[in-house]
N, C-alpha and C positions, 0 to 999 in steps of 0.2 A: 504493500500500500504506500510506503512512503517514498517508494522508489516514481509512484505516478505525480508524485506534487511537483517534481520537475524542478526539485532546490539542488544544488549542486554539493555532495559532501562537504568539502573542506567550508561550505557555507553553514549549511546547518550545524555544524559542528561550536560554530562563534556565538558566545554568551551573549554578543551585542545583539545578533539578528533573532535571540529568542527571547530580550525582553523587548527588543522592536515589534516581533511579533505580539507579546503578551499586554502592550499598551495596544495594539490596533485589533487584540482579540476583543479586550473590555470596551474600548471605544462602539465596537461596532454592535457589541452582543446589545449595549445601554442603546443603542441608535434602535432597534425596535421597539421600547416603552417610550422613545418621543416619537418615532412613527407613528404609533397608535395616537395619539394626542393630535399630531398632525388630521391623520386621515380623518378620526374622529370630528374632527371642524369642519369637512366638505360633506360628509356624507354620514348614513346608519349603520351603526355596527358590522351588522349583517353583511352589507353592502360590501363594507372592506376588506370585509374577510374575504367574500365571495370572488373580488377582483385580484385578492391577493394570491390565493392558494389555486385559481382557476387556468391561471398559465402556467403556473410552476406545476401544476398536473399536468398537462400539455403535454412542457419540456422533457420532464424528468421519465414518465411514464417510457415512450420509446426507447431512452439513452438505458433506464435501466435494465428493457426486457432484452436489448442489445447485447449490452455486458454480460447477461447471466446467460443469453444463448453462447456467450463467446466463449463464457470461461466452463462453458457447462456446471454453474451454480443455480438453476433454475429453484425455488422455493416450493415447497409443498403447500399445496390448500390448506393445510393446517395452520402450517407455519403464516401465511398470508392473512388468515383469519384471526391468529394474535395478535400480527405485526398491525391489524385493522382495528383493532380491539383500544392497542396502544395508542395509538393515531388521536381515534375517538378521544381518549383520555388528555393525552401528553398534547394534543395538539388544539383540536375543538371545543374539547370542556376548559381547557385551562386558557386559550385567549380569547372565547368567549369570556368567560371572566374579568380577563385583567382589561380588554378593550372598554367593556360594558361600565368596571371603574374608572378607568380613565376619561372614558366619551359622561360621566355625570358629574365628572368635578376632585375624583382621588387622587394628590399630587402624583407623578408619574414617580420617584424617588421613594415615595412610602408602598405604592405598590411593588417594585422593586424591590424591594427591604424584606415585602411578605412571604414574595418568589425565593428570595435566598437563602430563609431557612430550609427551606423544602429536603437541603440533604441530611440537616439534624432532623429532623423529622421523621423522615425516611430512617436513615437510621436508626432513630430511637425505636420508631412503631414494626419497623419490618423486618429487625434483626433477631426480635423474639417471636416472631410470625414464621420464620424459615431455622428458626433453633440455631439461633446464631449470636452468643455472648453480648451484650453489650457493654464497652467498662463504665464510671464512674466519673473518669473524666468528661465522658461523650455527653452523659447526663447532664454533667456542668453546662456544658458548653449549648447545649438545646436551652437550658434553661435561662442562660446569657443570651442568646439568641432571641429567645420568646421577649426575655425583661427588653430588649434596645427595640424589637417588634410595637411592642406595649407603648415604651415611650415615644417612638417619632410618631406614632399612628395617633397618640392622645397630642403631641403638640400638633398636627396636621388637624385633624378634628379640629380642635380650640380655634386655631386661625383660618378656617376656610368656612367660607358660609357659604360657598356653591354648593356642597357634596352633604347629601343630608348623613343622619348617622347612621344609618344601615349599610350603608353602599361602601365601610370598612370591613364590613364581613365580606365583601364578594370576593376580593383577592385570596383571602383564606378557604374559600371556594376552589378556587383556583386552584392553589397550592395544593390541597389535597387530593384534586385531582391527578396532578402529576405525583403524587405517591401512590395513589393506585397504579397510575401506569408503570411506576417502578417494578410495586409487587408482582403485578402481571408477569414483566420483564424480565423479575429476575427467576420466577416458576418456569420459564419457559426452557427450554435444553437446546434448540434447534436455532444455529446464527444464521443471520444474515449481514451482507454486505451495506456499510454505510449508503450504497449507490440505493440499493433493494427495501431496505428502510426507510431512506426519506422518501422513495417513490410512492412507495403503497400511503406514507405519514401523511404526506402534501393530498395525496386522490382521493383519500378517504375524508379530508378536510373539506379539500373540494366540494365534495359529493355533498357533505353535511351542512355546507354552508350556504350553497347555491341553494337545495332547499328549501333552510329558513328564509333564503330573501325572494324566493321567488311566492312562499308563502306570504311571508309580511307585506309584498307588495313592494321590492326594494332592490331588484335585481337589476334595474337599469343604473349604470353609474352615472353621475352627477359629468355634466359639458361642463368640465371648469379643469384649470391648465394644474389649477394647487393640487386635485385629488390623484392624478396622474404620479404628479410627482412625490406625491408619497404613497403611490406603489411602485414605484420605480426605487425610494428609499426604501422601503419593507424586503423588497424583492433582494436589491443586491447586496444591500449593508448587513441588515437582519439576517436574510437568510442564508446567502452565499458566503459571504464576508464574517460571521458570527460562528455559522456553523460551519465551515470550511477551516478558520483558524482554529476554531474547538479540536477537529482531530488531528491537526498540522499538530497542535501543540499536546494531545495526546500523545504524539507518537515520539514527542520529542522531552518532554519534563517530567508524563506519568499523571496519574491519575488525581492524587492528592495535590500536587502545586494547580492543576487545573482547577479544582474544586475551591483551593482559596482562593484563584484569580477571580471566581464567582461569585464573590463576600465583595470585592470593590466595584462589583457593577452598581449596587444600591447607592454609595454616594458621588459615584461620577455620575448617574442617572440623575441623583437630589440639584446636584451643583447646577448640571446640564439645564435640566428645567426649570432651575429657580432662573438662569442668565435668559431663557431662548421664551417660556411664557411668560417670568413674572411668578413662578411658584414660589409661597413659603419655604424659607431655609433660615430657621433661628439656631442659637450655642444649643437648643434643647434638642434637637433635629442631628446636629451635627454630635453632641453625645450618645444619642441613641446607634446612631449610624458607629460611632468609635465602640460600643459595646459590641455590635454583631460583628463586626471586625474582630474584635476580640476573641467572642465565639469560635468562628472558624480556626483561632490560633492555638486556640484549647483542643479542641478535634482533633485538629492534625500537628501535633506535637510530634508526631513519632518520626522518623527518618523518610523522607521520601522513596516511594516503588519504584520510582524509575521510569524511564520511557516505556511504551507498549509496542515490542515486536511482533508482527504479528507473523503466522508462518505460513499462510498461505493466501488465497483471496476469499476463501469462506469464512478467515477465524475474525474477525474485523468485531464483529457484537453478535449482541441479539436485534437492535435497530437504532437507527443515527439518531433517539432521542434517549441512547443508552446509558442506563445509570454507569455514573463513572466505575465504582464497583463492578462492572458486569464486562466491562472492554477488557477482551484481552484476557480473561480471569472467570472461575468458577464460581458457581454460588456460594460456595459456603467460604466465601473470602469474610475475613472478620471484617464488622464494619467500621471498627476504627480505625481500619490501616486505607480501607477502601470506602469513604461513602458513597452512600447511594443517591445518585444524582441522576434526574432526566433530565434532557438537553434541549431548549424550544427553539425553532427553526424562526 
């Protein structure tokens, strides 16, 4: 796999092109919670989703069923049917969600915040679900995680009179949906390729989203130059650009340094959108944010895994919104060394 990214050894090798890459991992993964913000200003939910995930099925659709003809990796209907299952979860319950708080008024930064506990979480709840240790530390650090949760979502509340107070639960919506599709993920035995994953992840979105907007009445998109251009932002930064550097930098630091570069998307997201809308960012916002930060330092205390070699073109995951845990590695990886992380497109 890493041999297709087309970086030249003696380049990947240099520490400078891998925190080059790990500032333009985070920049770009935070550029999909201001896309959504974007989009959300020209058009419905529904709407942007539907224009979002409608091409990238298109695209992705042939390039993938190409590849698996090529390498003779074709997926079984089973396998297709988790990978659908996952989708569902990791991809259309969870930005259904975080769009839905964002388009009513949720700082883009505190939803952010709710998204990045998701691998304590995951961890805590799904390590004793698959008979799998958790230690004490991990517990710490979940529960560090929830307190900085707690506080930027209570100083956000205080200071926003757009977003009423129910519409902080929806990201926790969210969030738990991509721990289901963890759990799913990590019961499953049968990988597929990052290509085979996002295919089916993106189609299945598709499907579910075109749908609700052709049901709501919402399937046309909006004549305006703005909502274009932020699927054009969703498309390449988000998805290509976010999740593209995501397994570049799998393959290259490991699973655990990847996981805490996902602790600093919540406040380059806060910062981003205090500068570009106008969102709340007080000392109380920017402590909450320094606790979850913290969080992640507590978890992953232990020595870093390493890069992920993989050894063939089938061993790559279970699917490209694969809990970090799970690339590259078996289920019963202890979750303190590996958490469990899905990955949004």
């Amino acid at each position: 796999m890493t041999k297709q990214i087309g970086i030249p050894a003696g380049v990947r090798a240099h520490p400078a092109v891998t925190v080059g890459l790990s500032a333009l991992f985070v920049a770009c993964w935070s550029s999909g919670f201001i896309g959504a913000k974007l989009g959300a200003g020209d058009a419905e939910v529904t709407t942007v989703l539907m224009w979002r995930f409608l091409p990238l099925a298109l695209v992705l659709l042939p390039i993938a069923w190409w590849s698996a003809r090529r390498r003779a990796t074709m997926p079984t209907s089973r396998t297709l049917a988790r990978q659908a299952v996952i989708g569902v979860l990791s991809q259309s319950g969870y930005l259904l969600t975080v769009y839905w708080a964002i388009g009513i008024g949720v700082n883009t930064g505190t939803t952010a915040l709710v998204d990045g506990i998701q691998p304590l979480v995951a961890a805590a709840l799904i390590g004793p679900l698959l008979g799998v240790a958790v230690s004490g530390r991990q517990w710490i650090g979940l529960l560090l995680g929830l307190g900085g949760v707690a506080i930027v979502t209570a100083a956000d509340a205080g200071s926003n009179a757009l977003a009423p107070w129910w519409s902080y639960t929806i990201p926790f919506v969210g969030m738990l949906s991509l721990v289901a599709a963890t759990f799913v993920e990590q019961r499953g035995s049968a990988a597929v390729s990052p290509l085979q994953g996002l295919a089916v992840h993106c189609s299945t979105s598709a499907i579910v989203f075109t749908l609700l907007a052709l049901a709501t009445g919402h399937a046309t998109p909006p004549d305006d130059f703005a909502f274009w251009r932020a699927m054009v932002w969703l498309v390449v930064l988000s998805t290509f650009g976010g999740y593209g550097l995501y397994w570049i930098l799998l393959r290259r630091v490991g699973v655990t340094r990847v996981n805490t570069l996902m602790f600093l998307i919540a406040p380059v997201t806060a910062v981003w959108g205090a500068l570009m809308f106008g969102e709340s960012f007080t000392v109380v916002t920017a402590a909450g944010l320094a606790i979850g930060i913290a969080a992640v330092t507590v978890v992953t205390a232990t020595p870093g895994d390493g890069p992920v070699r993989p050894s063939g073109a089938g061993r790559a995951t279970r699917g490209p919104r694969a809990a970090a845990g799970v690339a590259g590695s078996s289920r019963s990886t202890a979750p303190h060394r590996n958490t469990p992380r899905t990955v949004s497109c």
